[in-house]
Residue frames relative to the residue before (quaternion, step in Angstrom):
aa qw qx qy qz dx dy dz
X 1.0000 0.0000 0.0000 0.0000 0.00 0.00 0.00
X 0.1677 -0.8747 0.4442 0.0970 3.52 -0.80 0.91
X 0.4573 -0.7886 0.3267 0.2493 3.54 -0.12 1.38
X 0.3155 -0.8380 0.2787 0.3471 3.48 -0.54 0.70
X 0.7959 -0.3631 0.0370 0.4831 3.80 -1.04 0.76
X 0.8044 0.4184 -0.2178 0.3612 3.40 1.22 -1.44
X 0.5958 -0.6999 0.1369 0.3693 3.71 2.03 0.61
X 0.1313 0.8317 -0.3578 0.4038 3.00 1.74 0.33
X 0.1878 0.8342 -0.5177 0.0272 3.10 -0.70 1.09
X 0.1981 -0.7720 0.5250 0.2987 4.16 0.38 0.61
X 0.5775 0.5313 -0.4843 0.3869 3.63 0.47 -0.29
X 0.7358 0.2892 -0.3417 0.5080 3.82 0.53 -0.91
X 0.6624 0.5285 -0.4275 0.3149 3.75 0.99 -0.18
X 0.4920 0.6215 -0.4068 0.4540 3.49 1.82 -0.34
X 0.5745 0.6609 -0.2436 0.4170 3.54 1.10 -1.06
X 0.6007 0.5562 -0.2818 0.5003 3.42 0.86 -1.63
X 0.6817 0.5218 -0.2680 0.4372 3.56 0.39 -2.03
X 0.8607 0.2274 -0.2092 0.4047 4.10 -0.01 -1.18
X 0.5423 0.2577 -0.6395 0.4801 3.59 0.96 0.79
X 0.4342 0.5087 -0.6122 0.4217 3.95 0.15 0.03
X 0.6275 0.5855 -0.2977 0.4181 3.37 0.16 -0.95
X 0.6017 0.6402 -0.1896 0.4383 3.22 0.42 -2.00
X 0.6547 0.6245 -0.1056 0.4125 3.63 0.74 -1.95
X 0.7343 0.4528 -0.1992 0.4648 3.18 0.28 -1.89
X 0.7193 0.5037 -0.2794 0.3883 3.69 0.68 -1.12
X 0.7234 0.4212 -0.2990 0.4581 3.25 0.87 -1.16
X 0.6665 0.4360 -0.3890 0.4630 4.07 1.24 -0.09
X 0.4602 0.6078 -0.3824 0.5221 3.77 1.53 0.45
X 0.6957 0.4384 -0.2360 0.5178 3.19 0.69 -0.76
X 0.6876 0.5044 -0.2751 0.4439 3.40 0.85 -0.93
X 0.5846 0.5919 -0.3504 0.4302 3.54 1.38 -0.84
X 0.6115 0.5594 -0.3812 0.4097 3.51 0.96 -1.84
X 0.7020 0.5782 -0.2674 0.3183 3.68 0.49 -1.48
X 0.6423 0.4237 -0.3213 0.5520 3.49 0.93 -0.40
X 0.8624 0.1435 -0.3316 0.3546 3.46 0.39 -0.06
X 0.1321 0.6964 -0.4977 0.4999 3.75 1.62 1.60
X 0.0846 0.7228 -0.6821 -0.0724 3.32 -1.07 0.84
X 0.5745 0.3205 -0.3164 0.6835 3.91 1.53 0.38
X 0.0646 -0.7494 0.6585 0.0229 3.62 -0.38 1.24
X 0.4742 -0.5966 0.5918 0.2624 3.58 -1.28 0.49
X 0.7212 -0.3952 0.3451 0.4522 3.58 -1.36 -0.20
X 0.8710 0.1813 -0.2547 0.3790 3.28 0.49 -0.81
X 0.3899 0.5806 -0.5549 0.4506 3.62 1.24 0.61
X 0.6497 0.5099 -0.3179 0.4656 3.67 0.72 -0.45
X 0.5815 0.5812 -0.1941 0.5351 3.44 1.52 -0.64
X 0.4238 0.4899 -0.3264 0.6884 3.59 1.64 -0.85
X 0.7511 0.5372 -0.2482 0.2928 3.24 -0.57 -1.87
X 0.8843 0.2371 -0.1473 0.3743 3.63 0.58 -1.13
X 0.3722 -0.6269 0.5296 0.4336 3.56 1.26 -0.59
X 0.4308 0.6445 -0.4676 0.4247 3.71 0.79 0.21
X 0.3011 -0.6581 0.6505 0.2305 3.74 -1.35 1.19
X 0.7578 -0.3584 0.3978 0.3729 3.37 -1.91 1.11
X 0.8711 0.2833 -0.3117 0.2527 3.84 0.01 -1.18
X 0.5143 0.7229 -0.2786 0.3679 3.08 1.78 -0.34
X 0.8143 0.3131 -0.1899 0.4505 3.09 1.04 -1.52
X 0.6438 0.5228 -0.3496 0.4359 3.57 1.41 0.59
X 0.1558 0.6947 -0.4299 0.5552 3.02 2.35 0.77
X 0.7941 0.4368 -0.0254 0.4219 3.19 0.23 -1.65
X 0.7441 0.3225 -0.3501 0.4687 3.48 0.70 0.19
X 0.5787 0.5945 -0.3430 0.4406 3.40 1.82 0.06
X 0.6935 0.5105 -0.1680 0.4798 2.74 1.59 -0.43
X 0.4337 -0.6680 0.4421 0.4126 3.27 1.65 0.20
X 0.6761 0.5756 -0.4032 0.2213 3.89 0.17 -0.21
X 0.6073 0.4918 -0.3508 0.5160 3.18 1.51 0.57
X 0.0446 -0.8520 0.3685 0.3692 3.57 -0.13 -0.16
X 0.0970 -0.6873 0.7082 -0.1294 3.62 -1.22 1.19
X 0.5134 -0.5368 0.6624 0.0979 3.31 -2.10 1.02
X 0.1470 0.6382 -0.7557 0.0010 3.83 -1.08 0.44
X 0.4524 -0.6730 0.5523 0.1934 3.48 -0.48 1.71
X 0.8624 0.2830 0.1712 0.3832 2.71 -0.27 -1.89
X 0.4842 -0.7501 0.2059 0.4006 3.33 1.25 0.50
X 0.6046 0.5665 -0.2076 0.5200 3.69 1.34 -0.04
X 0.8226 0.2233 -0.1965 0.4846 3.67 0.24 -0.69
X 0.2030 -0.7383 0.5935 0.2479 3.74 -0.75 0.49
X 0.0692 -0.6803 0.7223 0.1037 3.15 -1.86 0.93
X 0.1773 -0.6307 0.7206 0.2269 3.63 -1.49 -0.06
X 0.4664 -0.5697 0.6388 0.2234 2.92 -2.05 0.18
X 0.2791 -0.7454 0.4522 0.4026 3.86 -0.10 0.98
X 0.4773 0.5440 -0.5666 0.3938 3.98 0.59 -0.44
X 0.6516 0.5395 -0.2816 0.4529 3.48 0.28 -1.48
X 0.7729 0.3901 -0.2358 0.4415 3.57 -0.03 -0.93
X 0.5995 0.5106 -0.3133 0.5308 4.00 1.35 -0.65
X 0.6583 0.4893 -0.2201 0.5280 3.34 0.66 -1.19
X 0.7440 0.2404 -0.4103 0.4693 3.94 0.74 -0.29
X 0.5475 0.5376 -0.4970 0.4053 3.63 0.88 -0.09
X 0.6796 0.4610 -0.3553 0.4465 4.02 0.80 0.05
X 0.3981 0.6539 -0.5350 0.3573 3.51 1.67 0.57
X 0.7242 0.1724 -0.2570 0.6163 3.64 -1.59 0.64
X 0.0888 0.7007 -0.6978 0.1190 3.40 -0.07 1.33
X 0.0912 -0.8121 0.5602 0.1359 3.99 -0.83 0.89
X 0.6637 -0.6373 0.3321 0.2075 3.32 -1.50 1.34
X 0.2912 -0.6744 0.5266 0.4278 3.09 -0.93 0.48
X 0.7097 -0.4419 0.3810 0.3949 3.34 -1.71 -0.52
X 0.2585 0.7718 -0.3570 0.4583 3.31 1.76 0.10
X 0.7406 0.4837 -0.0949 0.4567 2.42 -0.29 -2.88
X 0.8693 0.2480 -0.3166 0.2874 4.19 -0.15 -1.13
X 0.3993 0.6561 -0.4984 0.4022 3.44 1.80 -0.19
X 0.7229 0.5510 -0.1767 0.3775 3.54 0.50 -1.62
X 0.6267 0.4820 -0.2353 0.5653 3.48 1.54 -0.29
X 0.5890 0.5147 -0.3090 0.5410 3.58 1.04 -0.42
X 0.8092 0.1965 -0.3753 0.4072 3.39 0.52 -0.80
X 0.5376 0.5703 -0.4938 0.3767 3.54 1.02 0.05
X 0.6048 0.4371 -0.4164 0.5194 3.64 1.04 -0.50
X 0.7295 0.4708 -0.3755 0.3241 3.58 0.55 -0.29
X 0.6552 0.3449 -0.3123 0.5952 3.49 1.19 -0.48
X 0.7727 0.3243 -0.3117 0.4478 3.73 0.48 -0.05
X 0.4151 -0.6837 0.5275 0.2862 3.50 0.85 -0.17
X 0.7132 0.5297 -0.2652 0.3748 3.67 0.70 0.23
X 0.5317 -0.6318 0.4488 0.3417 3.81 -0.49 0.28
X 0.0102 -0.7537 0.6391 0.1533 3.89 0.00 0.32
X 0.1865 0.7616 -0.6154 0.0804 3.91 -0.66 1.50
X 0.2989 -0.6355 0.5847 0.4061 3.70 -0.58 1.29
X 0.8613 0.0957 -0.4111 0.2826 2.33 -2.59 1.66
X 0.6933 0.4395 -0.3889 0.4182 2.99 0.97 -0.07
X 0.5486 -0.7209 0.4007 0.1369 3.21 -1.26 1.00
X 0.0293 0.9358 -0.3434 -0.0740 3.56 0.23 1.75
């Protein structure tokens, strides 16, 4: 294919046009989701970065939590589903410095919720 004189090219301008596109959709979707407080499977699939077979691993296994009304469609609650993505929260180097010296001047572990 030969480009014409003034460089013009529709092929890179089709390109240009269907990631714009591409874009626009993927900030539509992202909008709807923020204002969902019952997310479906694959808003939660949006929502986490989690693949379809994975995160239906995880609801067979009960280790996610999710609603099936009607025994057939899964929903989640997005609190429910935020609040478990912040399980196994890891320390900073702060958080274990600030624990060392409390275990060193107090002799005691210092673990939230836990009773010291």
């Amino acid at each position: 294919m030969r480009l014409p004189a003034n460089g013009y090219n529709p092929l890179k301008k089709n390109k240009m046009e269907t990631k714009e596109l591409s874009q626009l959709d993927r900030i539509e979707r992202n909008s709807l989701l923020a204002s969902k407080s019952v997310l479906t499977f694959d808003d939660v699939k949006l929502l986490t970065g989690l693949s379809g077979s994975y995160l239906y691993k995880l609801t067979a296994g009960r280790k996610v939590p999710h609603y099936r009304p009607n025994g057939k469609i899964l929903y989640f609650d997005k609190c429910e589903i935020e609040q478990w993505m912040k399980q196994g929260k890891v320390k900073t180097v702060d958080e274990l410095e600030t624990d060392a010296a409390t275990y060193v001047a107090t002799g005691k572990h210092s673990r939230k919720g836990a009773a010291v």
